[in-house]
Structures are given as structure tokens and as C-alpha cells.
N, C-alpha and C positions, 0 to 999 in steps of 0.2 A: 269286558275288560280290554282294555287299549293295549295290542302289543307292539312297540314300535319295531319296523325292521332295522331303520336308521339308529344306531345306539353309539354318538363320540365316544361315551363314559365308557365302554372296552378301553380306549388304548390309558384311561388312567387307575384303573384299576390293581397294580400292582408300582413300588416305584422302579421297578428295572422296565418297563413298559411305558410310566411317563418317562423316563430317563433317554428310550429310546426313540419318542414319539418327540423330542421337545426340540423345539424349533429353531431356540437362539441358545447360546452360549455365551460364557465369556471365559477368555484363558490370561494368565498372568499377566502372558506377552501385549499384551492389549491395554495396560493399565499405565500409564504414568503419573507419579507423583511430586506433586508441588511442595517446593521445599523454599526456607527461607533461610536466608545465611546473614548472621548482622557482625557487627566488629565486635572485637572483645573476645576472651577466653570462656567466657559463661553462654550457656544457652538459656535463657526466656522463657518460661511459658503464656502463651496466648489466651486469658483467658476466657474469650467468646467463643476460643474453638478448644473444648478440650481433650487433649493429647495429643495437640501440634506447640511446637516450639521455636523462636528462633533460636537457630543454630548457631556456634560457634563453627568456626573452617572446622576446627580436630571434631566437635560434632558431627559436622556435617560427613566427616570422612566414615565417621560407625555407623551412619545413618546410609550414607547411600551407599555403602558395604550392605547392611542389612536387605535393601532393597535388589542391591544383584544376587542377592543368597535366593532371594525370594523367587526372582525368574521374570520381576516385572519388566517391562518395555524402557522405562526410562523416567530421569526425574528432571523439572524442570525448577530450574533456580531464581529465585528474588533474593536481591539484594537489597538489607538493611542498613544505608549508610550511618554514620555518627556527625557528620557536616552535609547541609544539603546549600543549593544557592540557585541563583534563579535559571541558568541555562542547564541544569545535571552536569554540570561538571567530574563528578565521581561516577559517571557512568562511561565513560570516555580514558578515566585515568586508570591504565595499566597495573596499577596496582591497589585500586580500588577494590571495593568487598565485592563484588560481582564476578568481576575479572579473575582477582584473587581465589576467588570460591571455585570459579570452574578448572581453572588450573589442576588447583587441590586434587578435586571430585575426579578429574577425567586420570591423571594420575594413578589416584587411588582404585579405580574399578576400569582404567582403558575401554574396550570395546563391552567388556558383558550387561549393560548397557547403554540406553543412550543419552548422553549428556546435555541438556537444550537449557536453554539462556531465556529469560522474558528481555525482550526488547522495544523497552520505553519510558521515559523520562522522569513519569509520576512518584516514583520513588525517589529520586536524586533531585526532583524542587523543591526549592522551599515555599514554592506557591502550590505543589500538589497537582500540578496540571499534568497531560500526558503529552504536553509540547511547550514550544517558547514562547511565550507570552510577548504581544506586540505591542504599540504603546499607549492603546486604548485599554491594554487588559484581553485583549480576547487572542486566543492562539493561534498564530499565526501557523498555518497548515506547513508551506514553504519553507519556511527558516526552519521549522521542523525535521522537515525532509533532511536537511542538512547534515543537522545533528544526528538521526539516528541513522546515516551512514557512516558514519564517525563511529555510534556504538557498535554497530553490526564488525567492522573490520578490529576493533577493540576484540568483542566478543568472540569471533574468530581465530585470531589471531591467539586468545586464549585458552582455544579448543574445542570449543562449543561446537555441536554435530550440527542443531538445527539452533535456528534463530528465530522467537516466537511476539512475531509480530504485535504487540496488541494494544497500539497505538489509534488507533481509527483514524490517522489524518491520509486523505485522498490521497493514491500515487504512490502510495510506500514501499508497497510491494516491487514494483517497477523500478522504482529509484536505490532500495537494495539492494535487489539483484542484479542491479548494474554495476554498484558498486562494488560488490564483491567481486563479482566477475572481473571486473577490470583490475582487482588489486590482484588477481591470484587465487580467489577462493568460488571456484568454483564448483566447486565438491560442497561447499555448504549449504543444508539446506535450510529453505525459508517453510514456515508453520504461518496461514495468516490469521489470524482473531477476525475475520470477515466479517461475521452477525454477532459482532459483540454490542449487546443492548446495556442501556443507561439502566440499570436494576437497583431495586432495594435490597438483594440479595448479597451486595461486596460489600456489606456493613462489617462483619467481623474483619475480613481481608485489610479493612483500611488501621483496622488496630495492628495488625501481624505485618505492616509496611510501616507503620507509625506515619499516616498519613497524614500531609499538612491542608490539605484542600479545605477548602474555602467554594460554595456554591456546587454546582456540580458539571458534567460533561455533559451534557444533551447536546451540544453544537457538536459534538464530533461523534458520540456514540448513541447507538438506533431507538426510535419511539419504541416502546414494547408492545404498541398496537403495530405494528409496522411487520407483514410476514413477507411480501413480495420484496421487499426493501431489502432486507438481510439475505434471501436467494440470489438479488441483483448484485450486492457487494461480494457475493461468493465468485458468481460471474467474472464480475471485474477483475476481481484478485487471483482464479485461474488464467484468465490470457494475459495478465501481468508478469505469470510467470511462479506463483503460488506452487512448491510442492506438497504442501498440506494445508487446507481449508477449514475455521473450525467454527462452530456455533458455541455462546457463552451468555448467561448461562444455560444448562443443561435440562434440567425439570421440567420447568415452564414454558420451556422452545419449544418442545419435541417436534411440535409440527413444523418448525422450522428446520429442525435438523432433518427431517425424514423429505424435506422435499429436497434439501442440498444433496442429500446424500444420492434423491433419485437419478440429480443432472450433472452431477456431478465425475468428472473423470480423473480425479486427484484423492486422496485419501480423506476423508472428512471427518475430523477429533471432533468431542464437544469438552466442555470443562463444568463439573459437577462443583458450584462455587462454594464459598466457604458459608454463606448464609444455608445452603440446605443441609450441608455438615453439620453446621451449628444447632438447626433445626433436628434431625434425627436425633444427636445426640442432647438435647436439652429434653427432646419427649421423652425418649430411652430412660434417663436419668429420672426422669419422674415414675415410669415403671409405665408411662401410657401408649408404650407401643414395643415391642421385640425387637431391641437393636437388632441383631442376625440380621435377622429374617428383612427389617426394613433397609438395610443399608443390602443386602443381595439383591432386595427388587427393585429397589432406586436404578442401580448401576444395570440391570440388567434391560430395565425399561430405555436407556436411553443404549445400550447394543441395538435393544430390536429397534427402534426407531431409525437408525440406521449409520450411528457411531462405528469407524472402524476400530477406534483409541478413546480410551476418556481419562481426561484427566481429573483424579479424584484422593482426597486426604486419607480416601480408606486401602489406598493400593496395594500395600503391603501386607495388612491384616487380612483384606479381600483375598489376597493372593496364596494365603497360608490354608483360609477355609479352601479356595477350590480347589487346590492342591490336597489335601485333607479328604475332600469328596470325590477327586478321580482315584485316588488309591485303595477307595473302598472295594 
């Protein structure tokens, strides 16, 4: 008879013993949640994703009230225009839904937590692109640049804590933070979408933007055979000046997230997109997998991977289960 001396299965043999043997964590504070705000008094439901909505402002304010109740980190806002045109003009306009939204939000919930702005154009064209289009058609990086320091000092100016890059045109990082800096706002800070890949996974998202795109971004955002590529742009976007670094999406990187996270000396988020949302909750709904259980080892798998923050549609709900499980 074989007796091993070497025996893991001690430390899981009771759950106070896996509990105390378990390696990764996640806590509220760690979660941030993507939210969408569009005009009008009504909120939306989404349906590729469901139980996200867009929000109205007065939504949005019980929603990210719910989420400080909760203890999460913070929610990050898109804005749903009702007029789009070819430069985003409504993302630059003061009282735009973006602008207008974060006012509201930061307002309504001040410091308990943190307020962050998406900043980038694709929602405010009517071509859907995440810059300005040159007169060939193809997006011009430059003129870009332009624009979204225009949005950044908008969004600032708004209240917005961090400013979340997720534009992929070269330089952006650098040319914000210049610009803030120079306006005044140097306390803001910059989040960059670094290894954000060209995925089939933003499929629901472009419904919850009412995206106008037409073809897609591969000239600006990453092959998703491409690993060293997406560590090289984390590079660039720390000595650009990046206070936060992030890989997008989150599932199917992991290998990418876990090498940024190794070299990396700035905070590294990932973003858990709305296509694997959509996924968990469309098998769930069939009865072919245990929501619970799949959406805690989705989010947990990209902790250990080496997420310091993710952001994810279940933050809220997330945050009530492990809140739930340390009280035990």
C-alpha cells in the first residue's frame, strides 16, 4: 500500500483551512464598475447584457449611491449621447451627458468612491471611430491627440478623479498629461487602456454605446496573437507618465495581464468585458453553469493573474457575496 508522506489535500480538508491556506483574494475595494449614462429621464435596458441598463443622470445617482453602499473602488462612466457628429463634439461640451453625468455622480457620492470618466471619442462619432477621421477615412492619430485633451480638461474640470484612457492612438498618454498639468490639474489622474486588443468580445458593449462603427479598429487597437506587443505598450504608457496601466479584455489575456503586472511599477487594472458578461450570464440562464460560482472564479482568476483593480458589470453584486462571506 502506497503511503504518501507529501499529502497538499491536509490543507483543504476543512473550509476554515482552505480559507486560511488560499492564496488570492478579492475585496470590494478592488472592483470597479462600468456604468453607462445616456439623456433622457428613462433608463434602458441592454439587452445582450442582462441587468445592466443605461442610465438616466437621476439613475445614475441610486446606482452609484448603491455602489458606495457596497464598498466598491469606484465606477467608471460612458456616456450615451442623443446627437453624435463627426469630431465628438458632445464630448468636449460642458454640458454634455458625460460631463453632466460626472458632475451629478461625484456630487452625489464625493470621495466614498472613485469617480473615472472613459476618455475617447467612439461614442460621441457618428462614424464610431475612437478618433478623427482624416480625409482618406483612416484616423488620423494627431488630430486625435488634440481632441482628447480638450476631453480630458472637460472631464476634469467636471470632477472626474482618473481619466481612462482607452483610445489606442500613440502618444496619448504623454499629450494628456501635459495637458492637464499645464491647465491646472495635476491631481488628476491618468488610467491607460495600454493592451487593449481588437476582440470579438465588445460585441454586446457597442449595443450599451449604440455604436455607429462601421468596419472595425485593428489599425489602432492590438492583434490578439500579439503578447509582447501589449507588455511593450504598457512600457510606453508607464514612462509617458501612466498612473494606472490596464489590460482589456480580461479572460483571454491573462497571460498578458500577468506579465504586465510582473514589470510593471504602476497599478495594473484589467477590464472583464461585456462579451464575457454576456457569456456567463446567457449559460447561467440556460441552467449550464452556476452563475455564483462562475462569475467568483471568472473575477478571481484574473486577481491572481495579477490584476490589482478590475473592472467588471458584477461589482456590486460581487461585492455583497464577499462581503456576505467575511461576516461568516
Amino acid at each position: 500500500m502506497i503511503n504518501p508522506v507529501i499529502r497538499p489535500r491536509r490543507l483543504r480538508t476543512t473550509p476554515a483551512l482552505r480559507r486560511l491556506a488560499s492564496e488570492t483574494r478579492v475585496h470590494p475595494a478592488e472592483l470597479v464598475l462600468p456604468m453607462f449614462v445616456r439623456e433622457g429621464t428613462d433608463s434602458t435596458p441592454i439587452s445582450s447584457m442582462p441587468g445592466v441598463v443605461q442610465h438616466s443622470i437621476n439613475g445614475a445617482r441610486r446606482a452609484v449611491a448603491e455602489a458606495a453602499a457596497a464598498g466598491i473602488g469606484g465606477v467608471m462612466l460612458f456616456g450615451v449621447p442623443a446627437v453624435r457628429d463627426a469630431t465628438g463634439t458632445g464630448a468636449t461640451d460642458p454640458d454634455g451627458i458625460l460631463n453632466a453625468a460626472t458632475r451629478a455622480l461625484v456630487a452625489e457620492v464625493g470621495d466614498a468612491l472613485v469617480v473615472q470618466t472613459d476618455l475617447c471619442l467612439d461614442e460621441f462619432t457618428d462614424h464610431g471611430h475612437c478618433g478623427v477621421l482624416a480625409a482618406d477615412g483612416h484616423v488620423d492619430n494627431d488630430a486625435t491627440l488634440l481632441r482628447y485633451n480638450e476631453m480630458a480638461l472637460a472631464q476634469a474640470e467636471a470632477g472626474s478623479a482618473l481619466l481612462g484612457l482607452s483610445g489606442m492612438m500613440d502618444g496619448q498618454v504623454a499629450s494628456v498629461r501635459a495637458a492637464l498639468d499645464a491647465a491646472g490639474h495635476a491631481d488628476t489622474a491618468v488610467l491607460a487602456y495600454s493592451a487593449k486588443y481588437a476582440s470579438a468580445y465588445y460585441g454586446p458593449f457597442r449595443e450599451a454605446v449604440q455604436s455607429t462603427l462601421v468596419g472595425d479598429r485593428r489599425t489602432y487597437q492590438l492583434d490578439p496573437a500579439n503578447r509582447r506587443e501589449g507588455v511593450r505598450e504598457a512600457r510606453i504608457d508607464i514612462d509617458e507618465g501612466a498612473d494606472v496601466v490596464m489590460v482589456k479584455p480580461a479572460g483571454s489575456y491573462l497571460d498578458v495581464l500577468a506579465e504586465v503586472a510582473a514589470m510593471s511599477e504602476v497599478p495594473v487594472w484589467a477590464y472583464q468585458v461585456s462579451g464575457e458578461y454576456a457569456m456567463i450570464e446567457a449559460a447561467a440562464a440556460q441552467g449550464w453553469i452556476d452563475r455564483r460560482r462562475a462569475i467568483e472564479e471568472s473575477v478571481l482568476s484574473i486577481r491572481r493573474a495579477g490584476a490589482d483593480a478590475i473592472l467588471t458589470y458584477w461589482a456590486v453584486e460581487l461585492a455583497a457575496w464577499l462581503t456576505e462571506t467575511d461576516a461568516r
